[in-house]
C-alpha atoms as one frame of an Amber mdcrd trajectory, in Angstrom:
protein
 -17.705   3.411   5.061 -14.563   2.480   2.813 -12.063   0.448   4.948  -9.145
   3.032   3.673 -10.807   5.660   4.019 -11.156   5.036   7.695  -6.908   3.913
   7.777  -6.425   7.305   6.538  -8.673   8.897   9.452  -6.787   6.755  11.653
  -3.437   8.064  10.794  -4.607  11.549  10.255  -5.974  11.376  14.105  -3.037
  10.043  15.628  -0.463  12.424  13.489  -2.598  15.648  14.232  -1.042  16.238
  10.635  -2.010  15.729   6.907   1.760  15.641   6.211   2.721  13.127   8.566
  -0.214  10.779   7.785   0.923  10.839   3.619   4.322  10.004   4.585   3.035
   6.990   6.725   1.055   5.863   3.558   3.046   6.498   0.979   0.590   8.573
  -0.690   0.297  12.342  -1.313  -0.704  14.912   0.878  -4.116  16.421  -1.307
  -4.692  12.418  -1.585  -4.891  13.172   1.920  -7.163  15.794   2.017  -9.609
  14.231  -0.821 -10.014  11.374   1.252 -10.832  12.954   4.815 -13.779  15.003
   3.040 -14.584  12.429   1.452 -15.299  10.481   4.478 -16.944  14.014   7.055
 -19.280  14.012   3.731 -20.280  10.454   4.126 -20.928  10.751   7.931 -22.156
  13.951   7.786 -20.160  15.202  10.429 -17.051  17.261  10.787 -14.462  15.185
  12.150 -11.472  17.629  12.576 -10.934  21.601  13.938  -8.521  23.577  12.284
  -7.105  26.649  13.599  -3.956  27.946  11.617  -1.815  25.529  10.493  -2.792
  22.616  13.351  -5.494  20.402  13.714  -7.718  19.166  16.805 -10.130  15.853
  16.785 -13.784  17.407  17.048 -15.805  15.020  19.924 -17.091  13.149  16.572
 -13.901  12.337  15.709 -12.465  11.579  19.064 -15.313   8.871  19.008 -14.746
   7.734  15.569 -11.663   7.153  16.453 -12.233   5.471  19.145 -14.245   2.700
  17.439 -11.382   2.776  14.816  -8.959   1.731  16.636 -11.138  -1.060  17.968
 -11.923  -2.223  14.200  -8.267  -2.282  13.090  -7.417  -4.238  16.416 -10.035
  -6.646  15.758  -8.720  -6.869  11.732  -5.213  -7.344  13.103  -6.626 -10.537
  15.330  -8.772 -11.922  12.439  -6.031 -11.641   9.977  -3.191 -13.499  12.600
  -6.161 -16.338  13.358  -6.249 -16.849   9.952  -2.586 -16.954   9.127  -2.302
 -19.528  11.668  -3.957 -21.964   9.476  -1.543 -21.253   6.301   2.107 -22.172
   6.442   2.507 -18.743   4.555   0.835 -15.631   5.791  -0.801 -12.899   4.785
  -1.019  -9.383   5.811   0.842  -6.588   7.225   3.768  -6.389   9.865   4.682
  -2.880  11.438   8.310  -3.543  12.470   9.610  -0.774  14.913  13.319  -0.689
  15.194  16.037   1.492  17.205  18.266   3.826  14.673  21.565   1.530  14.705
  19.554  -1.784  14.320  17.033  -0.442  11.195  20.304   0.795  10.071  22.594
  -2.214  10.105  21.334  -5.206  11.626  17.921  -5.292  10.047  17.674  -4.656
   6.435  19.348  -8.097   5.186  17.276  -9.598   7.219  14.098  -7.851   5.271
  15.125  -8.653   1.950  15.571 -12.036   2.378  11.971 -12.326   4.856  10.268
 -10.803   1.622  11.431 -13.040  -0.568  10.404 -15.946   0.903   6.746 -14.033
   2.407   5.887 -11.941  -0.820   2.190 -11.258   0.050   3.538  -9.926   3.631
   3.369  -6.373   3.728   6.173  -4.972   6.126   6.911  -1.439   7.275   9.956
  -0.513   9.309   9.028   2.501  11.652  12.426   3.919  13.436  13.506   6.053
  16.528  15.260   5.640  19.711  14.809   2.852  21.938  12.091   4.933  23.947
  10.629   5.819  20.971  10.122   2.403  19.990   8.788   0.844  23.757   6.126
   4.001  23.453   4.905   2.639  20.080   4.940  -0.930  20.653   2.619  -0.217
  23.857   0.331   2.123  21.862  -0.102  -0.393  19.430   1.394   1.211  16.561
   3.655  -1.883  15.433   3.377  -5.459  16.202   6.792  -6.199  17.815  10.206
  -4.245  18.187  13.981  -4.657  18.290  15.815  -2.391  20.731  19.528  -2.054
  21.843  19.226  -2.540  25.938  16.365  -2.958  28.270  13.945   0.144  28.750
  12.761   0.093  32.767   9.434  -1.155  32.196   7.210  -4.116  33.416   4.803
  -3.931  30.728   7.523  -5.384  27.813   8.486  -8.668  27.469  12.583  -9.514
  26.066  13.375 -11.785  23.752  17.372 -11.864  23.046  17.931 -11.728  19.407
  22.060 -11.479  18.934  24.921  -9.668  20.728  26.829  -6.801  19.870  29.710
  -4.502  21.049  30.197  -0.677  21.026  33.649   0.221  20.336  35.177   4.238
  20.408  35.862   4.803  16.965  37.580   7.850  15.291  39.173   9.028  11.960
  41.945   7.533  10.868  44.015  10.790  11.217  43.400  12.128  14.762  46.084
  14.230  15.685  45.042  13.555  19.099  45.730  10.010  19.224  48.808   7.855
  17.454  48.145   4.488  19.225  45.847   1.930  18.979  45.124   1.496  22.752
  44.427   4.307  25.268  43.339   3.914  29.218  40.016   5.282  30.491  42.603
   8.001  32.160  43.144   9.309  28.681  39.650   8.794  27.511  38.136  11.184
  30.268  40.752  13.654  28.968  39.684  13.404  25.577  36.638  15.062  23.631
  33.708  13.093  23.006  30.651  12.480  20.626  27.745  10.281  22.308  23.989
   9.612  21.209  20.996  11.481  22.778  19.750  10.329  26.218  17.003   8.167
  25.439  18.949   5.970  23.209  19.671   2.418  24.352  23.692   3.262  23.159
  23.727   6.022  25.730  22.352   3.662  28.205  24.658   1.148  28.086  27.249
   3.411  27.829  26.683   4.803  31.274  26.022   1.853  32.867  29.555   0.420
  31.503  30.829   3.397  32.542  29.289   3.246  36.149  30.873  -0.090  36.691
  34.507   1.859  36.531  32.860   3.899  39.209  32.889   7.124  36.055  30.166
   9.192  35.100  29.567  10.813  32.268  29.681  14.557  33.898  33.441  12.931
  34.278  34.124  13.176  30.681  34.424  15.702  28.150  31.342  15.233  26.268
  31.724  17.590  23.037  28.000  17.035  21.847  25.383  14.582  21.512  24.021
  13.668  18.055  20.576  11.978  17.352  22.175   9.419  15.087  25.080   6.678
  14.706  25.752   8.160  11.323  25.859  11.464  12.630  28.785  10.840  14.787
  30.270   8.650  12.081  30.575  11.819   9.872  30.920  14.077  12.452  34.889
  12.021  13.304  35.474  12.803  10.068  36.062  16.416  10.137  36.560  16.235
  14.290  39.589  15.618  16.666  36.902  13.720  18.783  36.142   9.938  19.527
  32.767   8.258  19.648  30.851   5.350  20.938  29.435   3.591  17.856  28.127
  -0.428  17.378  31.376  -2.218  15.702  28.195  -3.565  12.846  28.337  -0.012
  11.838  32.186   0.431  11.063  31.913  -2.097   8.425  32.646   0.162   5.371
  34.764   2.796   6.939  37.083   0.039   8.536  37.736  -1.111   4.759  37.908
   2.193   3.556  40.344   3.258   6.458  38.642   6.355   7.113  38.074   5.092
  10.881  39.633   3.261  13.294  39.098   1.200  16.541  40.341   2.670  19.533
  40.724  -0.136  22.341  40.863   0.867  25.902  42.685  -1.134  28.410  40.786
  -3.408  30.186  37.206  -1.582  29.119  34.500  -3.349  26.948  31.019  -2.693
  25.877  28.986  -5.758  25.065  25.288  -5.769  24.753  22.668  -7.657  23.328
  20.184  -6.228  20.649  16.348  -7.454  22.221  13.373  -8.118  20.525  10.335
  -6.658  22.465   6.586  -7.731  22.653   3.910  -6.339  25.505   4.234  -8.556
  28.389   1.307 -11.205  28.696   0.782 -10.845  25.026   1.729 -13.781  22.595
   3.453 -12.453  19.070   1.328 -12.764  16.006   2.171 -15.360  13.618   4.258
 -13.485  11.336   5.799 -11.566  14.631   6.940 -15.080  16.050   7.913 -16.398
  12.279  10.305 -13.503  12.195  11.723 -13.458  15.384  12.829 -17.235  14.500
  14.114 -16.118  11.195  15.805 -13.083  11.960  17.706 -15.613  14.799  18.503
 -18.417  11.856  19.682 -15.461   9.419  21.861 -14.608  12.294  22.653 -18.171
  13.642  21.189 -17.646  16.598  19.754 -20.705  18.663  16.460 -20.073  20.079
C-alpha cells in the first residue's frame, strides 16, 4: 500500500471532503479522487459512502483509519528519534497558529527558520485559539501558538513574547477628535470585537471584568471573525476596535488609523506556545520554540 496514498485517505477521512483534503495537500481535487480508487481497488474494499454531495467512512474505512492514524503517529516518532541524532532535521512540522499571530507575529519568523532548515517541511494551519487547542489535542499539528490561555488541563504553556491590544480607529472619526477617551466614553461608543472563541475576545473581557464592565455594558456593533476584518471594517465605520498594536504597523505609517488611549485602561497579554501536557516537543517543535524566542529576543 503506497505511503501517500494512505496520507490522502487520511485527510480525506478526517475532512469528510475531497475538497478540503486537496487544499490540505496542495494538490487537485480529481488527483484526489484518482488516488482514493486507486487505493478501495488495491484493498478491495470500499472505503467511503456517498449519499449526495457528503461522504461517510464505511466500517472498512473507519478501521483503516484507525490503523492509519497509528502508522503516521509511529512515522512522526521514528522521524523525531532520528532527528535527534542530526544537528539539522528532517521532516515535516504542522504549525497551528491563532489568526493575529499567523498573521503578524509568525511569518518572519518562517522565512528565516527555512532558510536555515531547508529539508524541513512546515505547514501553518490557522483558526481561533479554540480552534487551534482542538487540533493540537487531536494530533493534527505538532505544537501551537495562541493569544491567552484556553481552560484546559490537558495543554501545557510555554510564554513566547508579550503583546498589547490597543482600540484603534480611522484616522477621521467624526466621533472622536482626541487622542485619549475614559472607559465612560468608550461604553458610549460603538464597537467592533472578534468572535467569542478568540483568545482577543478573551482577554478583552477579562480586562474588562477587572473595571467591574461587561461586555453586555457596551455597545457592541458586530463581531468579525478576523483582525483584518475589523481593520477594514474602521475604515468605512464611525466605530472603534480592539486590535494587537503588531497589527497597526502599516496603517499607523500610512495614517489611515489611529491609537485611541483610554485613561488608566491597558490590555497586555502574552502570545503562548502550546504542547499536550506530559508530552515533550519534538525536536524541530523545541528547536523552534527556541528560535522563534531568539528571533524575538526572548530569554528562555
Amino acid at each position: 500500500m503506497e505511503n501517500f496514498r494512505l496520507k490522502v485517505f487520511r485527510s480525506v477521512a478526517k475532512n469528510l471532503s475531497f475538497t478540503k483534503a486537496a487544499n490540505e495537500l496542495f494538490i487537485t481535487q480529481p488527483a484526489i479522487t484518482k488516488n482514493i480508487h486507486a487505493l478501495e481497488n488495491e484493498l478491495g474494499l470500499r472505503l467511503f459512502n456517498r449519499k449526495g454531495n457528503k461522504i461517510f467512512l464505511t466500517d472498512e474505512g473507519l478501521v483503516l483509519l484507525e490503523h492509519a492514524e497509528k502508522l503516521f503517529d509511529l512515522q512522526l516518532k521514528l522521524e523525531d528519534d532520528l532527528n535527534r541524532f542530526k544537528e539539522n532535521p528532517t521532516g515535516s512540522f504542522r504549525l497551528g497558529a491563532s489568526t493575529t499571530i499567523a498573521q503578524y507575529v509568525i511569518p518572519p519568523v518562517l522565512s528565516k527558520f527555512h532558510k536555515k532548515f531547508n529539508d524541513v517541511k512546515l505547514s501553518l494551519p490557522t483558526g481561533n485559539s479554540e480552534q487551534i487547542a482542538d487540533s493540537l489535542l487531536k494530533g493534527e499539528i505538532d505544537l501551537g501558538i495562541v493569544e491567552g490561555k484556553i481552560k484546559s488541563r490537558d495543554i501545557h504553556y510555554s510564554r513566547f513574547i508579550s503583546d498589547e491590544l490597543v482600540a484603534a480607529t480611522s484616522f477621521d472619526n467624526q466621533l472622536i477628535r482626541t487622542n485619549e477617551i475614559s472607559l465612560e466614553k468608550l461604553a458610549s461608543l460603538p464597537l467592533v470585537l472578534r468572535e467569542r472563541g478568540s483568545g482577543t475576545l478573551e482577554v478583552i473581557e477579562h480586562a474588562l471584568k477587572s473595571k467591574n464592565i461587561k461586555l453586555s455594558d457596551l455597545n457592541v456593533r458586530m463581531y468579525l471573525g478576523s483582525t483584518e476584518a475589523i481593520k477594514v471594517f474602521l475604515e468605512h465605520d464611525d466605530c472603534i476596535g480592539f486590535v494587537s498594536i503588531r497589527a497597526l504597523e502599516k496603517e499607523l505609517k500610512v495614517g489611515s488609523h489611529k491609537i485611541v488611549r483610554i485613561k488608566n485602561f491597558q490590555i497586555k497579554r502574552i502570545f503562548n506556545f502550546i504542547t499536550p501536557q506530559g508530552l515533550k516537543p519534538t525536536k524541530i517543535a523545541s528547536q523552534f520554540i527556541k528560535f522563534a524566542k531568539e528571533y524575538y529576543n526572548q530569554k528562555l
